[in-house]
C-alpha positions as CSV (number, residue, x, y, z in Angstrom):
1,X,87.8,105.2,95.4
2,X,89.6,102.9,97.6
3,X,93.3,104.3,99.3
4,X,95.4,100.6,100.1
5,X,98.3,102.8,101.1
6,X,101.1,105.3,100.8
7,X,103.0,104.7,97.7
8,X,105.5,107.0,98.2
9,X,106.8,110.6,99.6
10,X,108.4,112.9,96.8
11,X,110.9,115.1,98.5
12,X,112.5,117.9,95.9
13,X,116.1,118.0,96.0
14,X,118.6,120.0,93.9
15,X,120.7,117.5,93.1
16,X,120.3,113.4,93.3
17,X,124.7,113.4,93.8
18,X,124.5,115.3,96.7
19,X,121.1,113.9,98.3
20,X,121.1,110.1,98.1
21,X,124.8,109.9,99.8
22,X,122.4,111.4,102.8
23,X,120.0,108.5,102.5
24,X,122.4,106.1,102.3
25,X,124.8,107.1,104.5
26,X,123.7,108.7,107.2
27,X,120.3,106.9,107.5
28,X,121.5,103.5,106.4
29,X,118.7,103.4,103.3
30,X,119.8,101.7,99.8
31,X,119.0,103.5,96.9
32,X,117.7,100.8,94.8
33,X,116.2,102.7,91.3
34,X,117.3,106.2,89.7
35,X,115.4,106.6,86.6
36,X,114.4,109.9,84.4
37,X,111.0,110.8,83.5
38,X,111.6,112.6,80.1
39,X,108.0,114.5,80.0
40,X,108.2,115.3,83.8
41,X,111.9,116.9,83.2
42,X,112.6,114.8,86.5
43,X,115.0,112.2,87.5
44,X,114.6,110.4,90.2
45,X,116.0,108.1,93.2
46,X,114.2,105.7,95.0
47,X,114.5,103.8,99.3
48,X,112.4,102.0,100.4
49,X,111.5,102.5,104.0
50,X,109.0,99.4,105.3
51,X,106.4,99.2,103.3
52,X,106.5,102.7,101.7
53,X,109.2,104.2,99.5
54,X,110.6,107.9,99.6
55,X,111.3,109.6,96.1
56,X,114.0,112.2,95.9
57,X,113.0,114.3,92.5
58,X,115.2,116.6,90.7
59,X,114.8,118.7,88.0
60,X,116.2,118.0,85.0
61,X,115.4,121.3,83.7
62,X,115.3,125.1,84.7
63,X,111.8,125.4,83.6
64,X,111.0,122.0,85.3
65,X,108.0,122.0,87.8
66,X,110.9,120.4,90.7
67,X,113.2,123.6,89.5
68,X,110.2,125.8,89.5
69,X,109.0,124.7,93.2
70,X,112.3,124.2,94.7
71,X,112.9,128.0,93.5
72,X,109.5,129.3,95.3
73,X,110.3,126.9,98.4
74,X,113.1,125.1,98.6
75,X,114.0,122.1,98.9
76,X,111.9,119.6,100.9
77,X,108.2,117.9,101.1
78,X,106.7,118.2,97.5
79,X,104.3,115.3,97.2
80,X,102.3,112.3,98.9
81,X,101.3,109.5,97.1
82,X,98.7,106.9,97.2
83,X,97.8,103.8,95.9
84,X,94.5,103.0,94.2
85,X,93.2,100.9,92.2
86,X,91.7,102.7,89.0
87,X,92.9,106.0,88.7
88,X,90.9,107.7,85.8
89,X,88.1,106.2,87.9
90,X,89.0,108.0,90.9
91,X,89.8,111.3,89.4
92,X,86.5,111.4,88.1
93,X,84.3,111.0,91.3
94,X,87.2,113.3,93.1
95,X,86.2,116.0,90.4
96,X,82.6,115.0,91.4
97,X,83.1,116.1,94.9
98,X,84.4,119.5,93.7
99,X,88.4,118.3,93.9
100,X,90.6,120.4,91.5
101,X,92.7,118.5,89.5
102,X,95.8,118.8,87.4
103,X,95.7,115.4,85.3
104,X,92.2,115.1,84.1
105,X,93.7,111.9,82.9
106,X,96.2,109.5,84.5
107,X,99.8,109.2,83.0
108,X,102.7,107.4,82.9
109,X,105.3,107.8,86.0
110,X,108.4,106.4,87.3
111,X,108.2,102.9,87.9
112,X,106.1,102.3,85.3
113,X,103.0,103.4,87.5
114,X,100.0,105.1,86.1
115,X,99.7,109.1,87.9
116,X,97.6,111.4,88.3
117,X,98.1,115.0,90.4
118,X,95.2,116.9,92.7
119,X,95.6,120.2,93.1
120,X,97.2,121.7,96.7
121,X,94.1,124.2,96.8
122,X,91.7,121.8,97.4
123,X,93.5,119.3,99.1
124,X,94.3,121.1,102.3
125,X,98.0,122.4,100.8
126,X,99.4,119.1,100.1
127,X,99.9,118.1,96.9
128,X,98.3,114.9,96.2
129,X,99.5,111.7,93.5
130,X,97.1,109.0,93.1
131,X,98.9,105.7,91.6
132,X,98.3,102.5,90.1
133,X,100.3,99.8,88.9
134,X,100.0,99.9,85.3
């Protein structure tokens, strides 16, 4: 597996309204994509910051896994993500270094990228997205 950089940071946030006016106008960012993600229960908004864009995800549902975290934590950090090429590929020799994952298969994401999660628990706390373009 091969990392080519950060795709994104996902950053939980009750409410999209309230958080992109932040983003916008008090660190001069440009929102430039809100989409929903229907099986995720997620919508999201998108900045680009150099070369690496920060995702603000809120739930689109009480029993959504944003609602769910933001509950147990608040709101704040809730993924990195990383680039690769071959996803499915690289779950498979993660798994094969003992890696606990939560997509044994990649699916689809906002953006149209292919996704796949790694559990916190064996990746040091952080909750980890591998992504492709699809």
């Amino acid at each position: 597996m091969q990392i080519s950089h950060i795709e994104h940071i996902g950053i939980a946030v009750k409410s999209l309204a309230e958080a992109i006016p932040y983003y916008e106008n008090t660190l001069g960012l440009k929102c430039y994509n809100v989409e929903e993600v229907q099986d995720q229960k997620v919508r999201t908004a998108f900045f680009m910051v150099g070369q690496t864009k920060i995702e603000l995800l809120e739930s689109t549902s009480p029993d959504g896994t944003i609602a769910k975290f933001i509950e147990n934590r608040g709101e704040g950090v809730h993924h990195i993500a990383f680039a690769t090429n071959g996803v499915n590929a690289a779950l498979q020799e993660l798994e094969g270094k003992g890696i606990r994952l939560i997509d044994q298969q990649s699916r689809k994401g906002a953006e149209g990228l292919n996704i796949a999660f790694l559990h916190p628990k064996s990746t040091l706390g952080v909750l980890t997205e591998l992504c492709e373009k699809a």
